[in-house]
C-alpha positions, 0 to 999 in steps of 0.5 A: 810432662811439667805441664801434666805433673803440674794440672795434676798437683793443682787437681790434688790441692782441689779436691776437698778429700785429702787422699793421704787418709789411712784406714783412721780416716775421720773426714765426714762423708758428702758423695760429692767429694767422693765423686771428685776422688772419682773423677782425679783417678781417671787422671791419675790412673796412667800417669801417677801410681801413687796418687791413682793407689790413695784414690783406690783406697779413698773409694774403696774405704768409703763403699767397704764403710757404708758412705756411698749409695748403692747406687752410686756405687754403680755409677762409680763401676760405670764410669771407672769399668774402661780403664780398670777392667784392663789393669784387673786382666794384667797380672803384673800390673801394679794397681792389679790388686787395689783394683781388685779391692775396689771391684769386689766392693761392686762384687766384680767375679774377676775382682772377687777372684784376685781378692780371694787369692790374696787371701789365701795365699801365706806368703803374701804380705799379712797387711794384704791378706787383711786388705782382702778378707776386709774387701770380701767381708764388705762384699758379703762374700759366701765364701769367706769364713771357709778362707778364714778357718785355715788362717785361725787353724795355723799355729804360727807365733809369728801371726799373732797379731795377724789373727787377731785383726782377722778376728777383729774383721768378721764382727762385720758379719752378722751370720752364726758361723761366725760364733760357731768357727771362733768355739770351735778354735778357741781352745787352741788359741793363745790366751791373747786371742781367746780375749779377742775371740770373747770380745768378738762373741759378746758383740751379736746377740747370737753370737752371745747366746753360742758363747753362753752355750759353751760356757755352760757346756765347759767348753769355755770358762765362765771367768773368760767374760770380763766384767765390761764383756758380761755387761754387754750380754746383758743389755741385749733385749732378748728375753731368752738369751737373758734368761740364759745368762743368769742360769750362768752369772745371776743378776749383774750389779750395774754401775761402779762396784763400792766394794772395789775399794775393799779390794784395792786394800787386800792388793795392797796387802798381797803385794806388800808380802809377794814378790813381783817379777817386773820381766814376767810382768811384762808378759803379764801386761801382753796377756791383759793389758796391752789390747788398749794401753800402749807402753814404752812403744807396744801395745794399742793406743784405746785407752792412754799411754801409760808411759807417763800416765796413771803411774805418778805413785802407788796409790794411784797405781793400784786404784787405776789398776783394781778401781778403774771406774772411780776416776774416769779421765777427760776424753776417756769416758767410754761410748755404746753404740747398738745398730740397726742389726742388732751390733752392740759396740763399746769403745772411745769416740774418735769422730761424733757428727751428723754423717757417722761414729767412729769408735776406737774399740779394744785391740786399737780398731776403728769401728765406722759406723754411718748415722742410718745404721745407729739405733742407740748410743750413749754415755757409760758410766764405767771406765772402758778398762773392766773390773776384775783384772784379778780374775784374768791373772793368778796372784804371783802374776798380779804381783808380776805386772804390779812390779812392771807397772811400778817402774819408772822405766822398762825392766831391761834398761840399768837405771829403772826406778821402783815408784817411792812408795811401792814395794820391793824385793830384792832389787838388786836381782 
């Protein structure tokens, strides 16, 4: 047993994919290292659990992300079928269900039949079930979204976050269902979702032309687009679908709006006559903020942590809040990506190489995207964080999150301290 443990720590050190990468894995594509995972699994499978279940996820992640020829794929089931085809069978193996994610990635029946169940079953862990509905998506599974309408259906305050990554999910998809299941559900979504719902529907010229027919049928309202969202609609070169969208918004303005200054004055104003709630702020924040900041250890990290970011006074404040795009920080400067299908995707580069583009989009996902399947990407001009945030909010609300954002420390903790310079009422309450 040394002798083994100790061929198989020096096969670990060997092969050049580390198997401790997550799902942020950033490390280029070459199929030979692929194939040395391959090759370590059929050591590891009996011998070493959690090393033969990194190896699973390394494959399985590289097939799900488009880094290996189909062919290969096929190699990948020939060689691996003997020993997996087994532990797929037995229902209380422990490798059952990591199998099952790899054999749907080859579209496996008995693969795809574990996957699915998982999917469907509410009382299996929710990181699971999102493993699963990942697996199927990338096996183009016809079933799928008939699995994932009664995971949006359930009202459940516990699965917020949950759904939110399920929505996130089906931007792999590219079928019209997809638009028509989001409308369909998006009134009893919570407010947080139906961002995310619009961030999904805005990505798809198809999907866009479905939001847009909601809007004008008032099923959806035409303030729930933000800026970025309406600039994305936009740039898609589908003469219908434009003309669509100016009988809705007109002509949109392109670049930084000049006016935004004008606006940061009448908040200065506003705020230095209502009084702002830093608790409900908080609320606030959740509701609009917190999809890309990250704050006192909550929220998602797209755009920085504004713990100690942006806050260093009032002016500051308020100009980062209401004019985003005036001062756009290194290593913030926002990327769009349009591919092959016609996917328009914005977000910050985590990875830029020859092989791919990783992209940290809204909500904190990663969106991996393999070099052949880029039409187009550039540089944006304008801040990832959209203009018109007093659009999202009523006015006693922007007061609430200007109050929580002024803060020093999160309201609940004794010895939280207003910025000098920003208003504040009432303090002691």
């Amino acid at each position: 047993m040394p002798k083994l443990r100790a061929t198989l720590a020096a096969l670990l050190l060997l092969t050049p994919l580390a198997l401790a990468t997550t799902a942020d894995d950033s490390e280029e594509k070459p199929a030979p290292k692929i194939d040395s995972v391959v090759t370590l699994l059929g050591f590891v499978l009996e011998a070493d659990e959690n090393t033969a279940r990194e190896c699973l996820h390394t494959i399985t992640r590289a097939i799900q992300n488009g880094q290996v020829p189909a062919e290969r794929v096929e190699g990948i089931r020939d060689q691996l079928a003997e020993k997996l085809i087994p532990i797929l069978q037995d229902e209380a193996h422990a490798l059952r269900f990591d199998v099952a994610l790899l054999a749907t990635g080859w579209k496996d029946p008995d693969g795809i039949k574990v996957t699915r169940n998982t999917l469907a079953n509410e009382s299996a862990e929710q990181e699971q079930r999102l493993a699963a509905l990942q697996a199927l998506i990338a096996a183009e599974d016809e079933n799928v979204l008939d699995q994932v309408r009664p995971i949006l259906e359930a009202a459940d305050p516990n699965a917020a976050e949950f759904h939110a990554q399920v929505l996130a999910a089906l931007a792999r998809l590219s079928r019209i269902e997809v638009a028509e299941l989001v409308i369909s559900q998006f009134p009893e979504m919570a407010p947080p979702l139906q961002t995310r719902g619009i961030e999904l529907l805005t990505q798809r010229p198809a999907w866009a032309a479905a939001l847009l027919t909601a809007v004008a049928d008032k099923q959806i309202s035409k303030d729930a687009l933000n800026l970025n969202q309406l600039r994305r609609i936009a740039s898609f070169e589908n003469e219908d679908l434009q003309q669509q969208f100016q009988a809705i918004y007109g002509a949109l303005r392109e670049g930084r709006d000049p006016q935004r200054e004008q606006l940061v004055n009448r908040m200065r104003d506003l705020l230095s006559e209502t009084p702002g709630d830093p608790h409900a702020g908080a609320k606030a924040f959740k509701k609009v903020c917190a999809q890309c900041h990250k704050i006192y250890g909550e929220g998602e990290e797209v755009g920085p942590d504004i713990t100690r970011n942006g806050r260093n006074n009032w002016e500051q404040l308020l100009s980062n809040v209401f004019d985003p795009s005036l001062v756009i920080g290194p290593g913030y400067q926002a990327r769009q990506l349009v591919t092959t299908d016609g996917r328009v995707l914005t977000g910050l580069p985590v990875e830029e190489s020859d092989q791919r583009i990783i992209l940290k989009v809204q909500g904190g996902k990663l969106e991996t995207i393999p070099a052949d399947q880029i039409e187009a990407y550039k540089v944006s001009e304008l801040s990832l964080m959209p203009e018109q945030l007093e659009k999202l909010l009523t006015e006693q609300e922007i007061a609430d999150l200007m109050s929580f954002l002024a803060l020093d420390k999160h309201p609940d903790d004794p010895d939280a301290k207003f910025l000098p310079d920003a208003p504040r009422f009432e303090e002691s309450e």
